[in-house]
C-alpha positions as CSV (number, residue, x, y, z in Angstrom):
1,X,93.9,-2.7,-76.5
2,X,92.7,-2.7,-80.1
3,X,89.8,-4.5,-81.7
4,X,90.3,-7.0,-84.0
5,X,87.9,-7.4,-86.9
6,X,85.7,-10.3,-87.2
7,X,87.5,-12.9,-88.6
8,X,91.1,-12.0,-88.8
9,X,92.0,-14.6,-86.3
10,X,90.9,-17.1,-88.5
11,X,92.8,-15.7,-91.5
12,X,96.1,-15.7,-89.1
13,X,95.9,-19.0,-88.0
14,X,95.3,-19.9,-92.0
15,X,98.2,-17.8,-93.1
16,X,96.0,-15.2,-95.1
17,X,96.4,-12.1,-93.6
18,X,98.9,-9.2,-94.6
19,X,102.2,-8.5,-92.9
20,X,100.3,-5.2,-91.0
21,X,97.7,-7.4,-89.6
22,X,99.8,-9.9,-88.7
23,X,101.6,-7.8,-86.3
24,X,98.5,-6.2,-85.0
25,X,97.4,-10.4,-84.4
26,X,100.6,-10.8,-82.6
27,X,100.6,-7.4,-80.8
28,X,97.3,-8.3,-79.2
29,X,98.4,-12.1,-77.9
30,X,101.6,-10.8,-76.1
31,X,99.0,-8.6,-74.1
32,X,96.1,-11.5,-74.1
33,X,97.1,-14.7,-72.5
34,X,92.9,-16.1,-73.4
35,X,93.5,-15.0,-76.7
36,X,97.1,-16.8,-77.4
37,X,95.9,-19.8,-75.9
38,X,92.7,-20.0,-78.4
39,X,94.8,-19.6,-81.5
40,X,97.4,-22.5,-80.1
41,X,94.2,-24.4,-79.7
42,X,92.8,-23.4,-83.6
43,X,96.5,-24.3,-84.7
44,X,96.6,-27.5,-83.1
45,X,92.7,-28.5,-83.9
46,X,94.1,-27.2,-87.7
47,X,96.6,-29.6,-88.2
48,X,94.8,-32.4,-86.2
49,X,92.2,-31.9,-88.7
50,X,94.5,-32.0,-91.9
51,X,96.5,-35.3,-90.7
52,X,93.5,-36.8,-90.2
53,X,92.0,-36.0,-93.5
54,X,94.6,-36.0,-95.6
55,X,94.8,-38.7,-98.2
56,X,97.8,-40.0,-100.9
57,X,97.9,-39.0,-104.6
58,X,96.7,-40.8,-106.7
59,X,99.7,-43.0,-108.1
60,X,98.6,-41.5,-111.9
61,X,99.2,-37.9,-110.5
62,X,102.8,-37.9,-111.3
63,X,103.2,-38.9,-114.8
64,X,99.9,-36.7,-115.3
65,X,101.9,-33.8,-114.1
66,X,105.1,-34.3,-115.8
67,X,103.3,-34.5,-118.9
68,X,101.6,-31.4,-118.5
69,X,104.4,-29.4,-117.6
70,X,106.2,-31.2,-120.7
71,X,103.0,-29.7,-122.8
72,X,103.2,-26.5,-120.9
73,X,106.8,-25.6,-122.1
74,X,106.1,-26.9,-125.8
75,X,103.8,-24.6,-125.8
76,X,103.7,-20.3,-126.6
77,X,102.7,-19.3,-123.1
78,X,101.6,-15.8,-122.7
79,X,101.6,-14.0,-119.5
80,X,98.7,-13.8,-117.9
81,X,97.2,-10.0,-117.8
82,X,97.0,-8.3,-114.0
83,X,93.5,-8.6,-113.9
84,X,93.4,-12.4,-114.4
85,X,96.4,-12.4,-111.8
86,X,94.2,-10.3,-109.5
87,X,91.0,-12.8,-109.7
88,X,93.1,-15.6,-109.3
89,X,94.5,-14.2,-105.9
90,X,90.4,-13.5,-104.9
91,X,89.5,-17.0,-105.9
92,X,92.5,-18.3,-104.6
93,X,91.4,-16.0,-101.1
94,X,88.2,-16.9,-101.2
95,X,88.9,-20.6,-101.7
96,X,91.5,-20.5,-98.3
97,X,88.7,-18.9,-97.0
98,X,86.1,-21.7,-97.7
99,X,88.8,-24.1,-96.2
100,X,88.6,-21.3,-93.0
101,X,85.1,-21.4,-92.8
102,X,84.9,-25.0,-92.6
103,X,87.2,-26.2,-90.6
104,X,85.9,-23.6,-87.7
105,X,82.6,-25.0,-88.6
106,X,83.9,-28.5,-87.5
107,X,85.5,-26.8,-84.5
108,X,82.6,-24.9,-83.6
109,X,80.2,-28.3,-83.5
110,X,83.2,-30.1,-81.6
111,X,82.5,-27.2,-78.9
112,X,79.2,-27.5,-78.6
113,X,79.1,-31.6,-78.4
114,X,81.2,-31.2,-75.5
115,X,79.4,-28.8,-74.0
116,X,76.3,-30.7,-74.2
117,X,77.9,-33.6,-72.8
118,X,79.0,-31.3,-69.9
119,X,76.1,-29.8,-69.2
120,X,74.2,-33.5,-69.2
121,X,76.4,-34.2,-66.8
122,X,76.0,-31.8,-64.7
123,X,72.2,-31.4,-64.8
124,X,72.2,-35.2,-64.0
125,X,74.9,-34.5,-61.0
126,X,71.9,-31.7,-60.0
127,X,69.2,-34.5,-60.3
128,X,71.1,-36.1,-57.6
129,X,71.5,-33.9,-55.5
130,X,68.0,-32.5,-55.7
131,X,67.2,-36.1,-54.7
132,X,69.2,-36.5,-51.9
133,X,67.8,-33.2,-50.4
134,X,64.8,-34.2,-50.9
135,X,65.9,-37.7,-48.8
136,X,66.9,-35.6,-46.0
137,X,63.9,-32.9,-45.7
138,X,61.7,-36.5,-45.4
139,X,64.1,-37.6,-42.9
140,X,64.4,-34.6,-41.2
141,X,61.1,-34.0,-41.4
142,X,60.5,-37.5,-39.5
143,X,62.8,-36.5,-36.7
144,X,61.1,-33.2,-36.3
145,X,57.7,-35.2,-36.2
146,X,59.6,-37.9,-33.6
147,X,60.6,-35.4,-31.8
148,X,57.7,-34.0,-31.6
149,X,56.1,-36.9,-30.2
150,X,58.4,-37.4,-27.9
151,X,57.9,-34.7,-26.2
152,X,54.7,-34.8,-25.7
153,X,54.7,-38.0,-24.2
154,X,57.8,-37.3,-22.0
155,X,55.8,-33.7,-20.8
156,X,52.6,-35.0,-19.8
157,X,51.9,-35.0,-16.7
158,X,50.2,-38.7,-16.6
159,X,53.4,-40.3,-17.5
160,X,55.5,-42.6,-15.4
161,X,59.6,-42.6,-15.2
162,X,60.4,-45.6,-14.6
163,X,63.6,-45.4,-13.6
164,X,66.1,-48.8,-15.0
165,X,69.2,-49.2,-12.5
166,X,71.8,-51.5,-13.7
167,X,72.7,-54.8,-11.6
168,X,75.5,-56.7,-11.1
169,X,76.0,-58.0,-14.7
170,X,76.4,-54.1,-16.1
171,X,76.4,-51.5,-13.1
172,X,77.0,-48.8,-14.9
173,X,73.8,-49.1,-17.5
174,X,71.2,-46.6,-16.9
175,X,67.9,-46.6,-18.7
176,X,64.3,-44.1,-18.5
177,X,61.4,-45.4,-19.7
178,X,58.2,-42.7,-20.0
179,X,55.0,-45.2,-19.2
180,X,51.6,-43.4,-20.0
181,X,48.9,-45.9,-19.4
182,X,45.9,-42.9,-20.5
183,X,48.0,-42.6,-23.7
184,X,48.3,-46.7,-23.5
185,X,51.7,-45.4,-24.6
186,X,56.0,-46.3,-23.8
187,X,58.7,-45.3,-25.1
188,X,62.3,-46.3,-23.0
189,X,65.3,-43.8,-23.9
190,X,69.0,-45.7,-23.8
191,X,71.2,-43.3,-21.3
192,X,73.9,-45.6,-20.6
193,X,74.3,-49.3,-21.9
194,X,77.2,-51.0,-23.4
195,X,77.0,-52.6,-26.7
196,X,76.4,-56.2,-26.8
197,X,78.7,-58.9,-27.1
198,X,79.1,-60.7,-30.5
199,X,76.4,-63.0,-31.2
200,X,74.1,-61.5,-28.6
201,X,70.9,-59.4,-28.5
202,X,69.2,-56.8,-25.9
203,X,65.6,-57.6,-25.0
204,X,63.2,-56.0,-22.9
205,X,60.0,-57.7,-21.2
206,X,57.4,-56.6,-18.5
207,X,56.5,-58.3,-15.6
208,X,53.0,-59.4,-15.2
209,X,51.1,-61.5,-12.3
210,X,54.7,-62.8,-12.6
211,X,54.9,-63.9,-16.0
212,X,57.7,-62.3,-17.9
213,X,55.7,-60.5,-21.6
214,X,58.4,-59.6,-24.4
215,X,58.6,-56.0,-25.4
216,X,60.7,-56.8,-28.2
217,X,64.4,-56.9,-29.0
218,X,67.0,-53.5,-28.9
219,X,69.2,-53.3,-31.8
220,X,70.6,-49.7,-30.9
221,X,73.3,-48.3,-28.9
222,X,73.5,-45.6,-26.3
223,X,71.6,-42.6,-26.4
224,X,68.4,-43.6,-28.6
225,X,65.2,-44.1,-28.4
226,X,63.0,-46.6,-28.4
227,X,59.2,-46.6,-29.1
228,X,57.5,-49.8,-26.9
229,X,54.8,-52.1,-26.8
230,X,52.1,-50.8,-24.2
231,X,51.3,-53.8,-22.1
232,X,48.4,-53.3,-19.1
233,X,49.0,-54.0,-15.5
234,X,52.7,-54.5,-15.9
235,X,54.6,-53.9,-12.9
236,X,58.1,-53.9,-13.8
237,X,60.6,-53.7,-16.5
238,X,63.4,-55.8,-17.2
239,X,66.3,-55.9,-20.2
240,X,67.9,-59.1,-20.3
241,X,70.9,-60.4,-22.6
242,X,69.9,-63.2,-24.8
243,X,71.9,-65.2,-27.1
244,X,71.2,-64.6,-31.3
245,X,68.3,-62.4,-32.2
246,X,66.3,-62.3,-28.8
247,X,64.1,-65.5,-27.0
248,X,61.0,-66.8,-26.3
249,X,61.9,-66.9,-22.7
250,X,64.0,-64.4,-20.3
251,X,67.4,-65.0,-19.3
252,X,66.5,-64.1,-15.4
253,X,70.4,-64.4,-14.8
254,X,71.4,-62.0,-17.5
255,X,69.3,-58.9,-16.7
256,X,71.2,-55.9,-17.4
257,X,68.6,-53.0,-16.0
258,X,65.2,-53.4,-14.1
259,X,62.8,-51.3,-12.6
260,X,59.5,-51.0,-10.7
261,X,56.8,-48.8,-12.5
């Protein structure tokens, strides 16, 4: 495929080239479908450009002309020698040219507002994403350290399972909680409980001397866990089912799981 010189494209689109480059211009878009659609696209820029520029005569224009031409044949006219001929073809070349140069000019900047206002875009799509890695390397990061924790709790060998069997209310719900009373740590993992009606609340509370303490209300489902209050000398645990957002007092005939630690 042959080169084309620099700027013959330009002098296509405008009309300005000879007959021999012309065909080479044409030869080379039948065999480059990138280049044939860039020169539609100059075309179409092109004429955009001139509609919206162009402007009407001035209404004097005509009457102006006709009197000139009336002046021009009145007159001797000579013929103008070949070598004015030749400069007006180079000024008239060089002119076209001008016109060339500055309408690519235009298109040029049109390019490269766009692809600013793409590449804004797209660095402040990056920003976002950048953030929400960031996001979830902290919260990763938090259930790596959780984890953690919870293993160490759940592997030492001071801690109690305390075992939650469900009653009559939810017989299938199954709960573990890991008591460490040298750690003056608990932490109760959800195996099996149903989700709570509408308008109701889980709550957990430990039995001590016979007075029911609150271990705060459960907002989660199945398969979570729980960090606990630490409360001394308890002796069992119990989650109830208590209306709204939890209670001051126990529910004794709604409790879902209990155990003995």
């Amino acid at each position: 495929m042959a080169k084309l010189r620099s700027g013959l494209v330009e002098e296509y689109v405008l009309d300005l080239c000879s007959p021999e480059e012309r065909r080479l211009v044409e030869d080379q878009i039948k065999q480059d479908p990138e280049l044939a659609s860039m020169i539609r696209e100059m075309k179409s820029s092109l004429h955009k450009y001139c509609q919206d520029h162009r402007s009407p005569p001035p209404v004097e224009l005509k009457s102006s002309l006709q009197a000139k031409i009336k002046e021009l044949k009145s007159s001797d006219q000579r013929q103008a020698l070949p070598e004015e001929k030749a400069l007006i073809r180079k000024l008239r070349r060089h002119r076209m040219a001008a016109v060339a140069a500055c309408t690519l000019l235009l298109l040029a900047v049109g390019i490269l507002v766009n692809h600013n206002v793409e590449l804004t875009n797209a660095y402040a799509q990056l920003d976002q994403e950048y953030d929400r890695a960031v996001t979830d390397r902290q919260l990763l990061a938090k259930e790596i350290d959780d984890m953690g924790g919870r293993f160490q709790l759940v592997s030492d060998l001071s801690t109690s399972h305390v075992h939650l069997a469900g009653t009559r209310n939810a017989p299938q719900a199954i709960g573990v909680v890991y008591w460490n009373e040298a750690r003056q740590e608990a932490m109760f993992r959800i195996v099996n409980l149903p989700s709570p009606p509408p308008g109701m609340s889980y709550q957990m509370w430990a039995d001590v001397d016979g007075e029911m303490k609150d271990l705060g209300v459960l907002q989660n489902g199945s398969g979570t866990w729980l960090e606990l209050p630490f409360i001394e000398n308890a002796e069992s645990l119990n989650l109830t089912l208590e209306e709204g957002s939890g209670s001051k007092h126990p529910n004794t005939d709604q409790i879902v799981i209990s155990g003995k630690i």
